[in-house]
C-alpha positions as CSV (number, residue, x, y, z in Angstrom):
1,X,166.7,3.8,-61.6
2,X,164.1,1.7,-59.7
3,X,165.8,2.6,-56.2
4,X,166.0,6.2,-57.4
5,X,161.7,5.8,-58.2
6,X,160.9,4.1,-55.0
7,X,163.2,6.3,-52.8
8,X,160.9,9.1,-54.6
9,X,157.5,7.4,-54.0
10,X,158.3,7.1,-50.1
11,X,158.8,10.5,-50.1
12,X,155.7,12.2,-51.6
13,X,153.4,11.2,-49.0
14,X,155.5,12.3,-46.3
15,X,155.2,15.7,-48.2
16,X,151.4,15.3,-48.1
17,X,151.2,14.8,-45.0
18,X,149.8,18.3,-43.4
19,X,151.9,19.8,-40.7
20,X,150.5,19.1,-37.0
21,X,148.3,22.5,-35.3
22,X,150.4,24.8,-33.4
23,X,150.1,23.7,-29.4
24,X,148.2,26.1,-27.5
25,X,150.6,28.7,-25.4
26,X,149.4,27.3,-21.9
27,X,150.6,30.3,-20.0
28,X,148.3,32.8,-22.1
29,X,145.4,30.2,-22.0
30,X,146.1,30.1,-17.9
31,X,146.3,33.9,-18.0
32,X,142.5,34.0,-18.6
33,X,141.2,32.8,-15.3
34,X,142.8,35.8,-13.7
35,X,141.9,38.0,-15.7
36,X,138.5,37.1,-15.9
37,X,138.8,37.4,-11.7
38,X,139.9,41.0,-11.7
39,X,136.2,41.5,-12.9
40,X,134.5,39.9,-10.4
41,X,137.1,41.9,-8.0
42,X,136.5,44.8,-9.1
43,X,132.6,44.7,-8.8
44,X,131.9,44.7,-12.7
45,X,130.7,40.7,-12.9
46,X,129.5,38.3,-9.9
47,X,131.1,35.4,-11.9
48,X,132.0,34.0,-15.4
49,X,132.8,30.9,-17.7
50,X,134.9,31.5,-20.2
51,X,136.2,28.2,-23.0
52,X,138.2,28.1,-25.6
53,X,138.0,25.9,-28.1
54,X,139.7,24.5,-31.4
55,X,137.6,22.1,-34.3
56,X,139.2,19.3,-32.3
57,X,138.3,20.4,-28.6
58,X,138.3,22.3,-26.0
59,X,141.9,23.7,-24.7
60,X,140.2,26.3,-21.9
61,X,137.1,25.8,-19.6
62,X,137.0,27.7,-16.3
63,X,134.6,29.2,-14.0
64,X,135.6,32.0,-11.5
65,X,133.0,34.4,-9.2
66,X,129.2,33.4,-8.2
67,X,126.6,32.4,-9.6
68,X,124.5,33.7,-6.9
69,X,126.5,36.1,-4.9
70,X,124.2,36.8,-1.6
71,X,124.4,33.2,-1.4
72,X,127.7,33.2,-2.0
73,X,127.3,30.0,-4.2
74,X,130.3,29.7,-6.6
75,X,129.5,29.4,-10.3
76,X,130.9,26.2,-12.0
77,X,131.9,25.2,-15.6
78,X,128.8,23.7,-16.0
79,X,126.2,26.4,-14.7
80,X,123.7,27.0,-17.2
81,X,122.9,30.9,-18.6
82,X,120.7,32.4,-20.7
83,X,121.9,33.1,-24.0
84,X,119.5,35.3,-25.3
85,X,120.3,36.2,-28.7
86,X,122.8,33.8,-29.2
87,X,119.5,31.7,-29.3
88,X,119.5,33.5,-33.2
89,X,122.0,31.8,-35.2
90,X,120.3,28.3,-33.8
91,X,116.7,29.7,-35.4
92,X,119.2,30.0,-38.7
93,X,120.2,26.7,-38.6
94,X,117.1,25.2,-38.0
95,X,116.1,27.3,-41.3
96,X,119.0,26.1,-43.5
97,X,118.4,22.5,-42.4
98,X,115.1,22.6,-43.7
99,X,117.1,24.3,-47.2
100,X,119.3,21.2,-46.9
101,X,115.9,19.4,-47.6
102,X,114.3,21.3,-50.2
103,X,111.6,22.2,-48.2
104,X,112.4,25.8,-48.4
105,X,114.9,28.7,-49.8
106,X,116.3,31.8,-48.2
107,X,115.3,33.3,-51.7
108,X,111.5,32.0,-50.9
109,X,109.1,34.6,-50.3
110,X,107.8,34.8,-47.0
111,X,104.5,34.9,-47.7
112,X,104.8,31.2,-49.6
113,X,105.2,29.6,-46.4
114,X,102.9,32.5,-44.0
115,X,100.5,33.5,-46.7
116,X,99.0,36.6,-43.6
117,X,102.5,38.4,-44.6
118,X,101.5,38.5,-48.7
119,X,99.8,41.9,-48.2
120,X,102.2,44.0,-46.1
121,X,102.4,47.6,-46.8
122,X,105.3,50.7,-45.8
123,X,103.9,52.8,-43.2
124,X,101.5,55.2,-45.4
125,X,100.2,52.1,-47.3
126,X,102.1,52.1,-50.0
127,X,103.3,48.5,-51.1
128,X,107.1,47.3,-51.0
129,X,108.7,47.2,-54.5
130,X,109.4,43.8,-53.8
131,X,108.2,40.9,-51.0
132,X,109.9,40.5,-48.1
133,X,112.2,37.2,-48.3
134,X,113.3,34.3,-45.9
135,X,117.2,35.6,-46.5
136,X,115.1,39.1,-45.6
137,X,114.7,37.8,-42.3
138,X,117.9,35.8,-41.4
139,X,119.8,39.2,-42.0
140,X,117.7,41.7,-40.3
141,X,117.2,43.4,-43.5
142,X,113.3,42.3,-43.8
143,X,112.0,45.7,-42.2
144,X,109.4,44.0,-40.7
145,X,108.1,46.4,-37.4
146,X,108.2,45.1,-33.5
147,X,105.6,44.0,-31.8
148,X,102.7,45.2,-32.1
149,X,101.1,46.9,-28.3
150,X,98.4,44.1,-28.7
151,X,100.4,41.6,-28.3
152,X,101.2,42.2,-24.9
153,X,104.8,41.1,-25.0
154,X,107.3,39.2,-26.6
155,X,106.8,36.6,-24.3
156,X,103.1,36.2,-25.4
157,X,100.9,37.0,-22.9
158,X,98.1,37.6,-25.2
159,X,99.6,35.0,-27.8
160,X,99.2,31.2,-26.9
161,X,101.4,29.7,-29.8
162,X,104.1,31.5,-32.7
163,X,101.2,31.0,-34.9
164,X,99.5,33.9,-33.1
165,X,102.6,36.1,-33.0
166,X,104.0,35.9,-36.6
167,X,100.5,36.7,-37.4
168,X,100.1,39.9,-35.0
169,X,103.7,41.1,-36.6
170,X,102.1,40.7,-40.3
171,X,99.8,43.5,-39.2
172,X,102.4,45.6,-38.7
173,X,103.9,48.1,-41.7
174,X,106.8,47.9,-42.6
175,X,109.7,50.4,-41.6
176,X,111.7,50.2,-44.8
177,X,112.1,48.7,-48.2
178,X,113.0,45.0,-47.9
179,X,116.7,44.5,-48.7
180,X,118.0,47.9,-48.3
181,X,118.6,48.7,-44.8
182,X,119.8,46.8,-41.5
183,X,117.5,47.0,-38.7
184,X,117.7,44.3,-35.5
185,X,114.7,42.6,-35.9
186,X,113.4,40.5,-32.5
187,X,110.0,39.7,-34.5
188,X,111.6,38.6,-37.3
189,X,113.5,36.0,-35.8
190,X,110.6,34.4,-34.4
191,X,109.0,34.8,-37.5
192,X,111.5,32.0,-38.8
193,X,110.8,30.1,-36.0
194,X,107.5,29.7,-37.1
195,X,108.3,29.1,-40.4
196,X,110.6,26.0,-39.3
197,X,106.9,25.0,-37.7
198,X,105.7,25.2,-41.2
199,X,108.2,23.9,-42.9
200,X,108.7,21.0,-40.6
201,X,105.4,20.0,-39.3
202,X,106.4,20.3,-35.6
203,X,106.8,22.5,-33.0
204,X,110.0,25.1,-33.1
205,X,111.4,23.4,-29.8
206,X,110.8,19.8,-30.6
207,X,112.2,20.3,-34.5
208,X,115.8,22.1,-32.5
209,X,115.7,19.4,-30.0
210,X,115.7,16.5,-32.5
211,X,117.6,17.9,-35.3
212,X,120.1,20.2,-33.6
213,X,120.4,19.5,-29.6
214,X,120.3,15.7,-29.5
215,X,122.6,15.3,-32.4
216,X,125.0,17.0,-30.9
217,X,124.6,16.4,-26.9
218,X,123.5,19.6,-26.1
219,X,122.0,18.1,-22.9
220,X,121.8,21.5,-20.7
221,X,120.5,23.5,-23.6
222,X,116.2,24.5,-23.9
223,X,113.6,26.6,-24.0
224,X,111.9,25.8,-20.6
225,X,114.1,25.7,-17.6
226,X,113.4,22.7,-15.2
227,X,113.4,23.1,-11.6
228,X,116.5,21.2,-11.2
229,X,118.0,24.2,-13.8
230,X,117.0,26.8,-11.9
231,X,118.6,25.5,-9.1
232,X,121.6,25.6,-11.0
233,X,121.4,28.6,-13.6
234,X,123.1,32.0,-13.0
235,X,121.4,34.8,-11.4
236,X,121.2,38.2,-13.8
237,X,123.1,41.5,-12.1
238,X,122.8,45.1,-13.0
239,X,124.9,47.9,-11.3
240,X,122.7,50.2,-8.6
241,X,124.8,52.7,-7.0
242,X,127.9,51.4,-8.3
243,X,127.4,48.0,-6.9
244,X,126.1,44.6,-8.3
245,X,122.8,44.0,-7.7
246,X,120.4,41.7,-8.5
247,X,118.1,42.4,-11.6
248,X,114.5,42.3,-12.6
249,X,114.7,39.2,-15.1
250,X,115.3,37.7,-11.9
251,X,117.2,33.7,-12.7
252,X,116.8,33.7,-16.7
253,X,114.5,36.3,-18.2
254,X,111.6,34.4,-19.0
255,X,108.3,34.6,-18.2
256,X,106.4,31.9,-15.0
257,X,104.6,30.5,-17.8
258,X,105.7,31.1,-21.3
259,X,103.4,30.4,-23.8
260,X,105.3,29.2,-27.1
261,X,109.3,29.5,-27.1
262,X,111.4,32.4,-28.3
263,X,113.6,31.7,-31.3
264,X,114.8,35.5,-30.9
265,X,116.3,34.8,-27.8
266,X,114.6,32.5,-25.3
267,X,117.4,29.4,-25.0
268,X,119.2,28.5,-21.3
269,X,122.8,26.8,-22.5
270,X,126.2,25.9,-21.0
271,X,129.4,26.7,-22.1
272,X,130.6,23.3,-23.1
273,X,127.3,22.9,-25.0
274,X,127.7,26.1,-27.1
275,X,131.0,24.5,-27.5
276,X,130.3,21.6,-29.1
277,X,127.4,23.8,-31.8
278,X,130.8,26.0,-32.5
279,X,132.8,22.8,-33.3
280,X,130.3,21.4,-35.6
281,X,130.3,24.7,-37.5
282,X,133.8,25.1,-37.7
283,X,133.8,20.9,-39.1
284,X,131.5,22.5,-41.4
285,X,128.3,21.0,-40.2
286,X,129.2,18.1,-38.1
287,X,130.5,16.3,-35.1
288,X,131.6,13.0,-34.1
289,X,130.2,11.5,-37.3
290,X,126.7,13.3,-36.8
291,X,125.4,15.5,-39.3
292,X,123.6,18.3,-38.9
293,X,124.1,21.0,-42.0
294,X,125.8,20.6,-45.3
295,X,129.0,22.6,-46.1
296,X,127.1,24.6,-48.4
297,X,125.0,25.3,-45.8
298,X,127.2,26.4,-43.1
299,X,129.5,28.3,-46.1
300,X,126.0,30.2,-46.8
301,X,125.1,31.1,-43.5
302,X,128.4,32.4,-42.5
303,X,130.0,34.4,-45.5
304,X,128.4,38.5,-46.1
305,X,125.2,38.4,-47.4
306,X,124.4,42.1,-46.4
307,X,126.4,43.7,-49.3
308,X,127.6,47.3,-48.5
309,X,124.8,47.7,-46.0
310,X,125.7,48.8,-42.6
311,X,125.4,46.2,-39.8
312,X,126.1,45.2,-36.4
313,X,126.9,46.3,-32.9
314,X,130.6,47.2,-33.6
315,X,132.5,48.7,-36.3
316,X,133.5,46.7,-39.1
317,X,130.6,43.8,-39.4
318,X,128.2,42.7,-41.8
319,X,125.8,39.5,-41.4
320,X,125.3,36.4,-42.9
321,X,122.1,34.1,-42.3
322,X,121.9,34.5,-38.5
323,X,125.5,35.2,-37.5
324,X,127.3,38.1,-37.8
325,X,130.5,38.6,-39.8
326,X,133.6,40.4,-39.3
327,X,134.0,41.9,-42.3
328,X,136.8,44.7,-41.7
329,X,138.4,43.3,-38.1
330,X,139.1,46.4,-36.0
331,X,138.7,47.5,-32.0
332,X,137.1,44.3,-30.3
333,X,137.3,42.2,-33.4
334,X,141.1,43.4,-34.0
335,X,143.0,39.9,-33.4
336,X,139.8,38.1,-35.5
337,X,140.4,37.0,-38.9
338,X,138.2,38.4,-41.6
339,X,134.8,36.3,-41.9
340,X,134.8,35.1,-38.3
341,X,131.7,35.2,-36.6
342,X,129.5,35.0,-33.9
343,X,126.5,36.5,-31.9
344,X,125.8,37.9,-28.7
345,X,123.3,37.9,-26.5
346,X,121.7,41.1,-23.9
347,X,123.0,39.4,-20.7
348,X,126.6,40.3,-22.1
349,X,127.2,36.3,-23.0
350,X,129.2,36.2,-26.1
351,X,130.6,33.4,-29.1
352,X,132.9,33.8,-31.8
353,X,134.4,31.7,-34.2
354,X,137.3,32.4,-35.9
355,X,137.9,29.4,-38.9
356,X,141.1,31.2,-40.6
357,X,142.9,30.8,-36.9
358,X,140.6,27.6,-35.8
359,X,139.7,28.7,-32.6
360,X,136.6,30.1,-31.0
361,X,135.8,31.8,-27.7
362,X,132.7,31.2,-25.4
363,X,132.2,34.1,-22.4
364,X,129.2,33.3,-20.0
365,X,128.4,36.0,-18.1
366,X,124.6,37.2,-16.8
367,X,124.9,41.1,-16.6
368,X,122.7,43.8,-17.7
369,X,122.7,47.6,-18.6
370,X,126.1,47.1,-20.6
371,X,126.9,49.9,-22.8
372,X,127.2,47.8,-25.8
373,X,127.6,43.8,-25.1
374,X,129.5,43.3,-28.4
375,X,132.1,45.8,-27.2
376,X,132.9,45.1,-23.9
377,X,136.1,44.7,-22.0
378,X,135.3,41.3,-20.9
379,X,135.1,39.7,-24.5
380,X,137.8,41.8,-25.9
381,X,140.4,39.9,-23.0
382,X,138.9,36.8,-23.6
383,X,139.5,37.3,-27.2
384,X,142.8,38.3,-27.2
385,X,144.9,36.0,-24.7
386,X,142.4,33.0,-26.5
387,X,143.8,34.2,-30.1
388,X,147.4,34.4,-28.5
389,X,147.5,31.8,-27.3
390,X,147.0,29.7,-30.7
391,X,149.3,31.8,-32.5
């Protein structure tokens, strides 16, 4: 009887023992490179960086085309892009680690932390049935309005600090009932950014850079280029005449001399540092023993929080706090899992993570006048030999 019990004991931990992740099909994952070539080929991209990644690495990081095609300089893994509005689910986690804290709520009003927004009316002056909330804002569901002309730009030429510019927005009516439509909102993004100032007690860039990009080694990832990164970052084509051509946001889109930083969509990044932000989410809010969100957190920030409400770029979506969530996977999200999610940004760069399947996809690209970013051909490929290949 006591062989029979110990021969039993050495087996249930072998039976607990989870079985090992599936090995990467290396022909699918060396299938991207060319595909992401016939691009550049065929005139539609002057180069790209595409990685794949799983919560314990990368398993794909290649570069193919130019990063500045007159001068015929080839783009490398490590070129830095803009990232635009990928820049947006970084404001959110800078919100919800503040939450982590106590030092705020997504159900706060937003007027507890930026008392100029407590008197905002619909256009015609009537008042909202309710305030506008943080959660309000991290959905695009606030209808707060855009700029206002006064301001100058989003880039604040007239507005030295995001002091100035959340309080030029509050000015603004709002364009629907808080909570009850969808509505991409630029300004109020950088709304939260401010907030975080609040919140925090220091600037937007300096609270990212010590709570987010140092933690993590995001060493090639900020607000204000250096000169040694515009030596480096990729140069921004549009299509003139059917050919590729240099475009007016000339290396990354931002101003000589910006005034305050853009939480909306002002951050330069690499591929491989985007990559290690994706793992940390999908390790549920850390990496290599570092911290950054609690679980809660990150389960908050990427589950539906929009309801019924329509969302999103593509069919099928709805949004959590800062990323968007596939809610019904279908054309470009068809080989996602449901509640993967991701962002993209107006130069056509995209990221995705998919937790049911552990994988996630990075494409760097710099190309404007795309139909519809979220939709193209270049992240559907990328997407699908990337989920093939863990399959």
């Amino acid at each position: 009887m006591r062989a029979a019990a110990a021969a039993a004991l050495l087996v249930v931990p072998l039976l607990l023992i989870p079985a090992p992740a599936q090995t990467p099909d290396a022909g699918k994952l060396a299938a991207i490179k060319p595909a992401m070539q016939r691009y550049v080929d065929s005139g539609d991209l002057a180069g790209a960086v595409t990685l794949v990644g799983r919560s314990s690495g990368v398993i794909h990081h290649e570069a193919v085309g130019f990063r500045d095609l007159a001068a015929r300089d080839p783009i490398q893994a490590d070129t830095p892009f803009r990232i635009a509005s990928m820049t947006k689910p970084i404001t959110a986690i800078a919100v919800m680690i503040l939450a982590d804290e106590g030092k705020l709520s997504p159900d706060d009003d937003l007027a507890k932390h930026l008392p100029e927004f407590a008197d905002l009316t619909l256009a015609g002056g009537a008042k909202p049935k309710r305030a506008v909330k943080l959660r309000d804002l991290l959905t695009h569901t606030s209808g707060l309005g855009n700029y206002p002309p006064e301001l100058g730009d989003v880039y604040g030429k007239r507005a030295s600090t995001l002091a100035e510019t959340s309080a030029a927005v509050a000015k603004q009516p709002l364009m629907f009932e808080p909570g009850t439509k969808w509505s991409y909102c630029n300004s109020g993004i950088d709304t939260l950014g401010r907030v975080v100032e609040v919140a925090s007690g220091k600037t937007f860039e300096a609270f990212l850079q010590e709570r987010v990009f140092a933690p993590l080694a995001m060493t090639d990832t900020r607000f204000y280029p250096t000169a040694a990164d515009m030596k480096r970052v990729a140069l921004t084509y549009g299509k003139k005449d059917g050919k590729l051509e240099a475009g007016a946001f000339g290396l990354v889109g931002l101003p000589a001399n910006p005034k305050h930083p853009i939480p909306a969509g002002g951050l330069i990044s690499t591929a491989a540092d985007q990559a290690k932000l994706y793992r940390a989410m999908l390790q549920k809010g850390q990496l290599d023993g570092k911290r950054i969100l609690s679980e809660k957190s990150v389960a908050e920030m990427t589950k539906t929080q929009t309801g019924d409400i329509k969302t999103g770029f593509v069919e099928g979506m709805s949004f959590g706090y800062g990323w968007a969530v596939v809610k019904e996977p279908k054309g470009v999200t068809a080989m996602l899992s449901p509640g993967s999610y991701g962002h993209g940004g107006a130069f056509g760069t995209q990221g995705w993570i998919d937790p049911r399947q552990d994988v996630f996809v990075v494409l760097m690209i710099q190309r404007t006048g795309l139909t519809n970013g979220d939709a193209s051909d270049f992240r559907r490929t990328l997407q699908e030999l990337a989920v093939a290949a863990v399959k």
